[in-house]
C-alpha positions as CSV (number, residue, x, y, z in Angstrom):
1,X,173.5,33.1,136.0
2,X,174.9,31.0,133.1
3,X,172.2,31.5,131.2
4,X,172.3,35.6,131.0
5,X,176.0,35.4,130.3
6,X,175.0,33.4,127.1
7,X,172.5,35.8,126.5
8,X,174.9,38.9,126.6
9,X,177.2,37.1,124.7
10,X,174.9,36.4,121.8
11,X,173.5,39.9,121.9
12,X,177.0,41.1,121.9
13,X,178.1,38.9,119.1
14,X,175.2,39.9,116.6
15,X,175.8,43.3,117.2
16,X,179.2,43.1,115.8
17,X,177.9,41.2,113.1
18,X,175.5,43.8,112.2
19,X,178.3,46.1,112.6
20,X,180.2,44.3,110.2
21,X,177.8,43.9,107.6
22,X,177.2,47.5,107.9
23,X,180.7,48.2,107.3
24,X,180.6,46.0,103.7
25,X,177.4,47.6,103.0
26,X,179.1,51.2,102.8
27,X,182.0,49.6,100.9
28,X,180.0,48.0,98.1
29,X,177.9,51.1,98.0
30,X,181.8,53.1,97.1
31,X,182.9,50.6,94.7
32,X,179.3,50.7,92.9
33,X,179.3,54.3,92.8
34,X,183.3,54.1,91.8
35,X,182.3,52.1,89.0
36,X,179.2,54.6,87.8
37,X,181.8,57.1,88.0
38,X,184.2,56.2,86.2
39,X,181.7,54.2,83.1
40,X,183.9,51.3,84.0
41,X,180.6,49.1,84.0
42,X,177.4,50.5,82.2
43,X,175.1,52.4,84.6
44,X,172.2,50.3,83.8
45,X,173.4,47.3,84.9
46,X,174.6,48.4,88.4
47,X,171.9,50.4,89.3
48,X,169.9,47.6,90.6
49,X,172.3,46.3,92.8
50,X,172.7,49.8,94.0
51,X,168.7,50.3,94.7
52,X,169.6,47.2,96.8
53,X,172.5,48.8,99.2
54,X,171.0,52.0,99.6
């Protein structure tokens, strides 16, 4: 019985760290768009990173 509490535990646990990184993922993808936006940074060099948060 010990064991399946461990096991709902860790499937609980990585599903609120997949929630989190989910989270950060939408709020890198604002700020990079922020920053296209407003020609704060040149598009050219964020548009990689945003290729890899979409």
């Amino acid at each position: 019985m010990k064991n399946l509490n461990l096991d709902k535990q860790s499937t609980d646990d990585f599903v609120h760290k997949l929630e989190i990184a989910l989270k950060e993922r939408r709020e890198t993808r604002y700020w990079l768009r922020l920053l296209i936006a407003t020609e704060l940074m040149p598009e050219e060099l964020l548009l990689p990173i945003s290729g890899e948060v979409n």
